[in-house]
C-alpha positions as CSV (number, residue, x, y, z in Angstrom):
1,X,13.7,1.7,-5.2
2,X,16.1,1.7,-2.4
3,X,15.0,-1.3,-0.4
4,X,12.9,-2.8,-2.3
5,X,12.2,-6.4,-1.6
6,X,11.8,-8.7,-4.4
7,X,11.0,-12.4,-3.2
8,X,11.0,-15.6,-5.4
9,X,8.6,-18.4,-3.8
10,X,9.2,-21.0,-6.0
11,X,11.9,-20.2,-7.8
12,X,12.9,-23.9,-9.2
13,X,9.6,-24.1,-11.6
14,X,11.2,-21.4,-14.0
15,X,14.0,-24.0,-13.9
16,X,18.1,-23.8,-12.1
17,X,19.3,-22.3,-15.4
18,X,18.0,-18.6,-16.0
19,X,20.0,-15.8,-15.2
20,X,18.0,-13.1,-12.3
21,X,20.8,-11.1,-12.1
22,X,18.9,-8.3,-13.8
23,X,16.2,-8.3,-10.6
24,X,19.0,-7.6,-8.8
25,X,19.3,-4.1,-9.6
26,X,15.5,-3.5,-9.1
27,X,16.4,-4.4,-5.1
28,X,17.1,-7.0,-2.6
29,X,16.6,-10.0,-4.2
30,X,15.6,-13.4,-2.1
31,X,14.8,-16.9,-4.0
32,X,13.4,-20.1,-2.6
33,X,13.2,-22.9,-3.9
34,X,9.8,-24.1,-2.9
35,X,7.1,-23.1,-0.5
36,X,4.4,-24.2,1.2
37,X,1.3,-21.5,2.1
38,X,2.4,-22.0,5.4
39,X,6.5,-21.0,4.7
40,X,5.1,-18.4,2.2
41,X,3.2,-16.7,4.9
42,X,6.7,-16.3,7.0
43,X,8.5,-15.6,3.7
44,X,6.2,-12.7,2.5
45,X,6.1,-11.1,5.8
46,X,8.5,-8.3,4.6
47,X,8.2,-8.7,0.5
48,X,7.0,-5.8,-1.6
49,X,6.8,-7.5,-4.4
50,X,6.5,-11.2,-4.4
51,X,7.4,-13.7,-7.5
52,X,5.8,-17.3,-8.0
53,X,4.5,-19.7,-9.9
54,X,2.2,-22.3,-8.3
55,X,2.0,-20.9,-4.8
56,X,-1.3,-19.5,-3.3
57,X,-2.1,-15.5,-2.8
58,X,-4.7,-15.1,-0.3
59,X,-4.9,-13.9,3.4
60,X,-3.7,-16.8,4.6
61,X,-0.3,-16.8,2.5
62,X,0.3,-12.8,2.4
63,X,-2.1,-11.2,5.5
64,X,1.0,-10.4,7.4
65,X,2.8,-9.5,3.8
66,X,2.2,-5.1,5.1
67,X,4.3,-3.8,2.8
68,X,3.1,-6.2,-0.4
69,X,2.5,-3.8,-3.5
70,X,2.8,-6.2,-6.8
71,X,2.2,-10.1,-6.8
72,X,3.7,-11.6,-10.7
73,X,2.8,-14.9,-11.0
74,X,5.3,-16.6,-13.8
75,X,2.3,-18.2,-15.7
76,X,-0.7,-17.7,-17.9
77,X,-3.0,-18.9,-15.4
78,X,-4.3,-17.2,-12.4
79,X,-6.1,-19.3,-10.4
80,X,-3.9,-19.7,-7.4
81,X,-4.8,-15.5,-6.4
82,X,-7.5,-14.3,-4.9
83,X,-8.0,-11.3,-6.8
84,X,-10.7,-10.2,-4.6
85,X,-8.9,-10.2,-1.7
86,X,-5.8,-8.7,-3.7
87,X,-8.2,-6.0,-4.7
88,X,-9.3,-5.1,-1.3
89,X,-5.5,-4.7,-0.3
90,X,-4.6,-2.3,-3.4
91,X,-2.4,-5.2,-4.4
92,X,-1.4,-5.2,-8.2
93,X,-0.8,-8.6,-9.7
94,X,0.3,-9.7,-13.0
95,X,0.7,-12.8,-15.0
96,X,2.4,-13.1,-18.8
97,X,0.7,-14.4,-21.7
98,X,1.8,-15.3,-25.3
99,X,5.7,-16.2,-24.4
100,X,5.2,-19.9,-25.0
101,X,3.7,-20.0,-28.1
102,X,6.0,-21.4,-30.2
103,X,7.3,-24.0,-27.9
104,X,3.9,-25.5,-27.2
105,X,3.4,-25.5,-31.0
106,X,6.9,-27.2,-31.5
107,X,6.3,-29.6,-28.8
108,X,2.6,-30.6,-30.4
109,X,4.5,-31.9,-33.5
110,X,7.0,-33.6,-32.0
111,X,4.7,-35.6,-30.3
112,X,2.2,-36.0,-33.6
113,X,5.7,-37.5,-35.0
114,X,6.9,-39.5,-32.6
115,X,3.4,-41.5,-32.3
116,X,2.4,-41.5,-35.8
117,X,5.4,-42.8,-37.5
118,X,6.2,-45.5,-34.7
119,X,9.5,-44.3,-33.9
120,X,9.6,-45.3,-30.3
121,X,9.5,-49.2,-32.2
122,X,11.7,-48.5,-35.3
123,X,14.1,-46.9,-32.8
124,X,13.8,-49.9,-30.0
125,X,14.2,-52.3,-33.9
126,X,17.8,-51.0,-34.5
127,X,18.8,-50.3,-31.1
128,X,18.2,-54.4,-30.4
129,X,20.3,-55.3,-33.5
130,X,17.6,-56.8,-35.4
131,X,18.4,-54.2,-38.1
132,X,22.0,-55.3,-37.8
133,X,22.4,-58.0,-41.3
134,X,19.0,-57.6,-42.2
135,X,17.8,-59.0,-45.5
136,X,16.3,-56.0,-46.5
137,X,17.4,-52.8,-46.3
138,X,13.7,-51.2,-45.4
139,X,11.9,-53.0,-42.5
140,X,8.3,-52.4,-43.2
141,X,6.7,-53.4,-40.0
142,X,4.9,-50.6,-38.5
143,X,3.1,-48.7,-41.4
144,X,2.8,-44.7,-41.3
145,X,0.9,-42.3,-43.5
146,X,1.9,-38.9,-45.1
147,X,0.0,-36.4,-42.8
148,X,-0.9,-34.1,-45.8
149,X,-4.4,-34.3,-46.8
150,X,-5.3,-35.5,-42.9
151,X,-8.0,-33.7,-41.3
152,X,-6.2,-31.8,-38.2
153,X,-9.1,-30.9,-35.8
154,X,-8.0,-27.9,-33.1
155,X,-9.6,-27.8,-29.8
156,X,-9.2,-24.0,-28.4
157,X,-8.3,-21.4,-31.3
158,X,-6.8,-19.1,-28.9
159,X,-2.8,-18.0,-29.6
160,X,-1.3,-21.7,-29.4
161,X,-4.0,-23.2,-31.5
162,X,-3.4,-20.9,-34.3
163,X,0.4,-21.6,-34.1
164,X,-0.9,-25.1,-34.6
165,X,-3.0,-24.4,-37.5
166,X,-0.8,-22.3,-39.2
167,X,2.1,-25.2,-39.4
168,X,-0.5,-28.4,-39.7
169,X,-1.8,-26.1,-42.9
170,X,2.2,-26.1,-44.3
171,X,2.0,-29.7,-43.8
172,X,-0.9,-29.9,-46.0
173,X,-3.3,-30.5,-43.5
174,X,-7.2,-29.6,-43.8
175,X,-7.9,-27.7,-40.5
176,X,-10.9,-27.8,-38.6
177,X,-11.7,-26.6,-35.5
178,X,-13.8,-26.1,-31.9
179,X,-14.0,-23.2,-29.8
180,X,-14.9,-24.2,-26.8
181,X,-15.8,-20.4,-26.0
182,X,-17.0,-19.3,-29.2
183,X,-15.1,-16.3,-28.8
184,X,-12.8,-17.3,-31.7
185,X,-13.4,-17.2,-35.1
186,X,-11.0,-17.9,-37.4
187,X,-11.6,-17.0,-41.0
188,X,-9.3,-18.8,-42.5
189,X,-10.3,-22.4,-41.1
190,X,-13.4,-24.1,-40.9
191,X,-15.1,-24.1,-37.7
192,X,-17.1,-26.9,-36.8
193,X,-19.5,-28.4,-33.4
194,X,-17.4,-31.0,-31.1
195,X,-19.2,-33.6,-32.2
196,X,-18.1,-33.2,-36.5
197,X,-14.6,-32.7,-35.1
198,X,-14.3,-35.3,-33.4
199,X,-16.1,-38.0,-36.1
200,X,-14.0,-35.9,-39.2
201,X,-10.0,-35.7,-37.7
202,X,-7.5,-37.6,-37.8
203,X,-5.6,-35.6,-35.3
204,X,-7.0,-34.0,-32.9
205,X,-5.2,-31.5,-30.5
206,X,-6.3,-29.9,-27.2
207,X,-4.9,-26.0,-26.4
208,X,-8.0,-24.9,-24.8
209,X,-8.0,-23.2,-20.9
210,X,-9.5,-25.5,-18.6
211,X,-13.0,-24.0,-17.6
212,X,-16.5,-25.2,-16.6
213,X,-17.2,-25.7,-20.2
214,X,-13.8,-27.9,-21.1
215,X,-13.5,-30.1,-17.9
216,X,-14.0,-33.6,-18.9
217,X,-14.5,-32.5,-22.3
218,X,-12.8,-35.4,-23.7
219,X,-14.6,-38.4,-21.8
220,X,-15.9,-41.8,-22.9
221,X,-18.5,-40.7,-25.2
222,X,-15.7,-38.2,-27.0
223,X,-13.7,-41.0,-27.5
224,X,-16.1,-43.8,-28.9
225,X,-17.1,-41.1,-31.8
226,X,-13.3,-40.5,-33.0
227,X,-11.5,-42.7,-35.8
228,X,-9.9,-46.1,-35.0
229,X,-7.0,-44.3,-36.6
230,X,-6.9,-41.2,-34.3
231,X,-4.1,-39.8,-32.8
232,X,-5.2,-37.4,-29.9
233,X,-3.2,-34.7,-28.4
234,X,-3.6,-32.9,-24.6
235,X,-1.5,-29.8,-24.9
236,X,-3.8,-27.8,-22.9
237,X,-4.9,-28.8,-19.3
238,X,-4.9,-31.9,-17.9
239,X,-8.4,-32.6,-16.2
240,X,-10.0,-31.6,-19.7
241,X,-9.5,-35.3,-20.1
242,X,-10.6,-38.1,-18.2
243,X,-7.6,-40.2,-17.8
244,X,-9.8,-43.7,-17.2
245,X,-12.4,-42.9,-20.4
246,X,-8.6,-42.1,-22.5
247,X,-7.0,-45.4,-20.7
248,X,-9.8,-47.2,-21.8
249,X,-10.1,-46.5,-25.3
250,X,-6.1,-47.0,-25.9
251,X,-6.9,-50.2,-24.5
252,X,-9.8,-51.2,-26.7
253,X,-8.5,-49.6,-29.7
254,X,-11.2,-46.7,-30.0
255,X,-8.1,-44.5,-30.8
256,X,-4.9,-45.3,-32.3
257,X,-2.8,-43.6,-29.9
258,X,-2.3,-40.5,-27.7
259,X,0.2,-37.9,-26.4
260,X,-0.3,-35.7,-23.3
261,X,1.9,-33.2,-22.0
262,X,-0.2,-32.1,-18.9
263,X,-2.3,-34.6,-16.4
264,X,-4.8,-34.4,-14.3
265,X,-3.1,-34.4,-11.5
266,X,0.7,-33.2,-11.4
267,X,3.3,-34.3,-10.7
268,X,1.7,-37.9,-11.7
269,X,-0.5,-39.4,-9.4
270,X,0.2,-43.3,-8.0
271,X,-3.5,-43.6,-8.8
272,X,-3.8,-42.8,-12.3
273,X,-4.7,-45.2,-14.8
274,X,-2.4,-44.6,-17.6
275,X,0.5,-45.7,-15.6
276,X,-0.8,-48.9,-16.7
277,X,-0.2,-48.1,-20.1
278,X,3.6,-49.2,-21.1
279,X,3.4,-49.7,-25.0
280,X,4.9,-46.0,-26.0
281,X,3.8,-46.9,-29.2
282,X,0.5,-46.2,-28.0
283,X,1.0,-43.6,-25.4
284,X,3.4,-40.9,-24.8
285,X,3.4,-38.5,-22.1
286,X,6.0,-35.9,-21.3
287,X,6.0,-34.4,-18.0
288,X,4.3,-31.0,-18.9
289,X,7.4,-29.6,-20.5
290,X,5.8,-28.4,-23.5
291,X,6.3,-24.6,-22.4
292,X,9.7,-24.6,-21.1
293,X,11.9,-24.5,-24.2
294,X,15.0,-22.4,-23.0
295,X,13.7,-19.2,-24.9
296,X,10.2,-19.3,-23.7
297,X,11.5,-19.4,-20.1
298,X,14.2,-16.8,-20.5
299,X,11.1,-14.4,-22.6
300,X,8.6,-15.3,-19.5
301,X,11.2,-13.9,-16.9
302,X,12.3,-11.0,-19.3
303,X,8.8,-10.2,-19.5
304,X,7.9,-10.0,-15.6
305,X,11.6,-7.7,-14.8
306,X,9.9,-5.4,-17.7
307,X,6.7,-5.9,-15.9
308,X,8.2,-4.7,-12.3
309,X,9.8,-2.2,-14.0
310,X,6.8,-0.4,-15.2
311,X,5.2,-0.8,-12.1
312,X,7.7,0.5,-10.0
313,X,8.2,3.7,-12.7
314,X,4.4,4.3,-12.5
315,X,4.9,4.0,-8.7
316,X,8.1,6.3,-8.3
317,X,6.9,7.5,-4.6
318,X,6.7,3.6,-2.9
């Protein structure tokens, strides 16, 4: 392993506050910040095993990269490589799965909460001092329901949507749900078309991939058939929805409100048309932060050293 070259492309997406030091053993160890294909080009020149998140893997970024051997991205999602061209190298790549489970499916009900009790009002209520001598010690404004025995309709039963399942079913909810692959079946919950879930829930969540199948899933016609009442949730990929048909039915009441963690386009576009939409009593979106609880991102990077580790062991004479 003596010179070895590990570099980090993008290191700031895992966020300022995890501890490498343990790559540092594996080798030289170089981080950047942020690159562009062009600086990653110059940057993998003399990498053997590159590190990044959102940064593209093809000949243009890592044709000069001779001595690349292993490319980890720190994600799920893979469709910044081009495994073809990876392939045709002998370049390994990896990517980790499963580490931000639990976050997601924390994240997912504190947004249910936050919109479906009006907290963002009660909390703006007490915080003006209208609460402050109040002739009764209960203001009863903004009315909220008990979400056991609400219809909680899953979009994408894969490791997240479970999560969800499993805790919505604690709550007392009646689970329903939609694979948008039909790969999973789930025994213990009803599965149902797109069209019943959408018409049956009161909640409906998204933790699907984004694919051919699930882009624009969630358009103008999805919206019109859910409940007035509905609270929808986008914990899964942002152009799954379109942002003008969801804009459009918080506007005209179709839905009762939403919360999205990931956008169409991000960081958020000047251009998009829930910008327009200031009532957080109606609309909540958090800046796709759903997976980066401190222990998901400190089990994602634990993951990938383990990860290089094997590699390198199965690969004793590079």
């Amino acid at each position: 392993m003596k010179g070895m070259k590990i570099v980090f492309l993008d290191v700031k997406t895992i966020g300022e506050d995890m501890d490498l030091s343990d790559y540092e053993k594996l080798g030289e160890v170089v981080k950047y910040d942020f690159s562009t294909p062009k600086e990653a080009a110059e940057r993998s020149r003399d990498a053997d095993i590159l590190v990044l998140n959102k940064v593209p893997v093809n000949e243009q970024t890592i044709g000069d990269a001779k001595r690349l051997k292993l490319v980890c991205v720190t994600a799920t999602g893979t469709n910044n490589l081009d495994k073809e061209y990876l392939d045709r190298r002998g370049i390994a790549w990896r990517n980790v799965a499963g580490y931000s489970t639990e976050s997601v499916a924390q994240h997912t009900f504190a947004m249910l909460f936050y919109l479906l009790e009006h907290l963002p009002y009660y909390d703006d209520y007490v915080k003006s001092e209208k609460y402050v001598e109040d002739r009764m010690f209960t203001h009863f404004d903004r009315k909220f329901s008990e979400i056991s025995g609400m219809t909680w309709g899953i979009i994408g039963m894969g490791a997240i949507g479970q999560r969800v399942a499993e805790i919505a079913k604690l709550f007392g909810c009646n689970v329903i749900y939609y694979s948008t692959t039909g790969k999973n079946h789930q025994p213990a919950y009803q599965q149902v078309s797109f069209e019943e879930l959408l018409k049956c829930s009161d909640i409906v969540s998204v933790h699907a991939p984004l694919t051919p199948e699930t882009e624009n899933l969630m358009n103008q016609a999805a919206f019109s058939k859910m409940k007035k009442s509905a609270i929808f949730l986008n914990l899964g990929r942002g152009p799954i929805v379109c942002e003008q048909a969801l804009y459009d039915a918080l506007k005209q009441g179709q839905i009762r409100a939403a919360g999205l963690d990931v956008l169409c386009m991000e960081p958020m576009s000047a251009e998009n048309p829930l910008r327009k939409m200031k009532d957080s009593d109606k609309l909540l979106i958090t800046p796709h932060i759903a997976w980066a609880s401190v222990e998901a991102r400190t089990r994602l990077m634990q993951i990938i050293l383990g990860q290089i580790e094997e590699f390198l062991a199965g690969n004793s004479g590079i």
